[in-house]
C-alpha positions as CSV (number, residue, x, y, z in Angstrom):
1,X,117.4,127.3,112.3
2,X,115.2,124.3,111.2
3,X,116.3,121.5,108.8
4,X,115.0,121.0,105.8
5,X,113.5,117.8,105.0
6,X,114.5,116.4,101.8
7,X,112.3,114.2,99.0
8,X,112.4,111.2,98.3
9,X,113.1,112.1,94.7
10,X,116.2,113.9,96.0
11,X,117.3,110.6,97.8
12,X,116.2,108.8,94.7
13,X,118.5,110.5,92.6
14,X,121.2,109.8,94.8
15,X,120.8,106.6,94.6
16,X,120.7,106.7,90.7
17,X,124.0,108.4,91.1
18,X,124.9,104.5,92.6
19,X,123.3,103.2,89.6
20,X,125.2,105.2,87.2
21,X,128.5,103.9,88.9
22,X,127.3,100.1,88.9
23,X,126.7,100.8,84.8
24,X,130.0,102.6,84.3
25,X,131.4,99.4,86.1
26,X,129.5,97.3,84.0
27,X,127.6,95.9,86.9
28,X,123.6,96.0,86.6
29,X,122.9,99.2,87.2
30,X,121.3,99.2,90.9
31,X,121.8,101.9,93.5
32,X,121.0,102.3,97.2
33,X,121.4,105.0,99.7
34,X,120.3,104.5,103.3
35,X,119.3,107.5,104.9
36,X,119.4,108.5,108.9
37,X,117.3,111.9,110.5
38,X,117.4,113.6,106.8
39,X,121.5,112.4,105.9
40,X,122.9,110.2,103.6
41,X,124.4,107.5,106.0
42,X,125.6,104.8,103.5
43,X,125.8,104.6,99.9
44,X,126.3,101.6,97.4
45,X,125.8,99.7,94.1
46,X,125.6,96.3,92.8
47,X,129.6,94.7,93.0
48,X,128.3,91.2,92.3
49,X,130.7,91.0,88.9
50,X,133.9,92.9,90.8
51,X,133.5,90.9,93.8
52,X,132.8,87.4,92.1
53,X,129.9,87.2,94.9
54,X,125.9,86.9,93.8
55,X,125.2,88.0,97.5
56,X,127.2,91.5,96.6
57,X,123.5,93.1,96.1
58,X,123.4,96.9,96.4
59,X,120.8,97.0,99.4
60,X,123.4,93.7,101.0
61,X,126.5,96.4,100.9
62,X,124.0,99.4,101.6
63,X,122.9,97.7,105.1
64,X,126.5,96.4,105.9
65,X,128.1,100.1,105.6
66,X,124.9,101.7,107.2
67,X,125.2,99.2,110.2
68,X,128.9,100.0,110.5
69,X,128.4,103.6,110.3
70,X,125.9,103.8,113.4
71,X,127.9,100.9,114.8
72,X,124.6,98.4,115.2
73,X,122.7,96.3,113.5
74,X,119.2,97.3,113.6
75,X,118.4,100.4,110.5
76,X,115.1,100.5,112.5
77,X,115.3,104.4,112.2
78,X,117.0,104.4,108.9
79,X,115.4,104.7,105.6
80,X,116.7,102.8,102.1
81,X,116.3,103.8,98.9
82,X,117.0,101.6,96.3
83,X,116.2,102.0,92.6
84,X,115.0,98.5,91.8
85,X,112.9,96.7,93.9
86,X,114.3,94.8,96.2
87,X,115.0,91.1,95.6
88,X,113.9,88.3,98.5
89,X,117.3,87.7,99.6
90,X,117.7,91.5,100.2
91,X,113.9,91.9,101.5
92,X,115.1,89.3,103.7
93,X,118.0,91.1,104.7
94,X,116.2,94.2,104.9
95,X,113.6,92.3,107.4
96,X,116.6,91.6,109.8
97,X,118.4,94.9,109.8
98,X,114.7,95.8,110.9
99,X,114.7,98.8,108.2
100,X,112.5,101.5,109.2
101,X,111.3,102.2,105.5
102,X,112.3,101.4,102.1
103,X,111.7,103.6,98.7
104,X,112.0,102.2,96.0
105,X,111.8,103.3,92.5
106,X,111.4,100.4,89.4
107,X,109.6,97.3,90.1
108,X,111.3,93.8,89.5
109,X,108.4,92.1,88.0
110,X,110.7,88.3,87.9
111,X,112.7,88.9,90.9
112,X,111.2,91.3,93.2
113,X,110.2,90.3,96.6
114,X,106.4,91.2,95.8
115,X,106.3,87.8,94.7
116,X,106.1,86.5,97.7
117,X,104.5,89.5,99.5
118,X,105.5,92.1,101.8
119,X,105.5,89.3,105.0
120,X,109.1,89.1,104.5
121,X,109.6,92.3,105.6
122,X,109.6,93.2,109.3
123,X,106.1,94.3,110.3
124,X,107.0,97.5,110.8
125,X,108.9,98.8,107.9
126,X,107.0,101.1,105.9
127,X,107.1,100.9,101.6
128,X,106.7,103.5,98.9
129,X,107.4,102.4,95.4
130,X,107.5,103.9,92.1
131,X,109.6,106.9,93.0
132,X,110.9,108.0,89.9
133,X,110.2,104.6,88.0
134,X,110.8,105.9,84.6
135,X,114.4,107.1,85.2
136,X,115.0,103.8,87.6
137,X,113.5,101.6,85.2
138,X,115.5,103.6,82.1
139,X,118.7,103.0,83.0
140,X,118.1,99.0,84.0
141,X,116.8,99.2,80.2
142,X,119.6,100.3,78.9
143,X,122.2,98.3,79.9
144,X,120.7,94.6,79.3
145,X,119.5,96.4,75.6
146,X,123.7,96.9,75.5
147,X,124.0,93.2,76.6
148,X,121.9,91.8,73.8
């Protein structure tokens, strides 16, 4: 029986799924999923508010539970999807853990690590962006229209 290989919209909306929980939480809404060989390894959102700690990123606690699940540092055959863009810290993060790819959906246009260029990554870590932007970018939206 072969296994099917899922989208990365399916993965995508999983990680919305963490977004909706950082929102409910009041946390900006940022998910992140890190997938191994086609299954949902780790999942996480932002806890930067709960946790009193700006490092508390959803891609930081997304590479902390996928490292403890496969019990090793390196996410070099791992893929993360993350809603938003990933900040420098967590590109620089992301570069360390050696991710194998990362999806993301909205881009950060003042915080993203495009600012600086995709160098900070780890040469071979593969990008695709813009999956499912609108919903990605919707629900970011939404809660800092709820903040003003």
């Amino acid at each position: 029986m072969e296994t099917e290989i899922l989208s990365d919209e399916y993965f995508m909306r999983e990680a919305l799924k963490e977004a909706q929980k950082a929102f409910d939480a009041d946390e900006v809404p940022v998910g992140a999923i890190v997938v191994c060989n086609n299954r949902i390894i780790a999942r996480a959102h932002n806890l930067t508010q709960r946790l009193n700690d700006v490092t508390a990123h959803a891609e930081m606690q997304a590479i902390t539970a996928a490292a403890n699940f496969l019990n090793g540092k390196y996410l070099n055959e791992c893929i993360l999807y993350v809603t938003l863009e990933p900040c420098v810290m967590c590109a620089g993060a992301l570069s360390w853990a050696q991710v194998g790819k990362i999806v993301y959906g909205a881009k950060d246009e003042k915080r993203g690590f495009h600012i600086i260029g995709n160098k900070i990554l780890h040469p071979k870590t593969e990008i695709t962006t813009l999956v499912l932007a609108n919903e990605c970018s919707k629900i970011i939206k939404h809660f800092f229209s709820k903040k003003r």
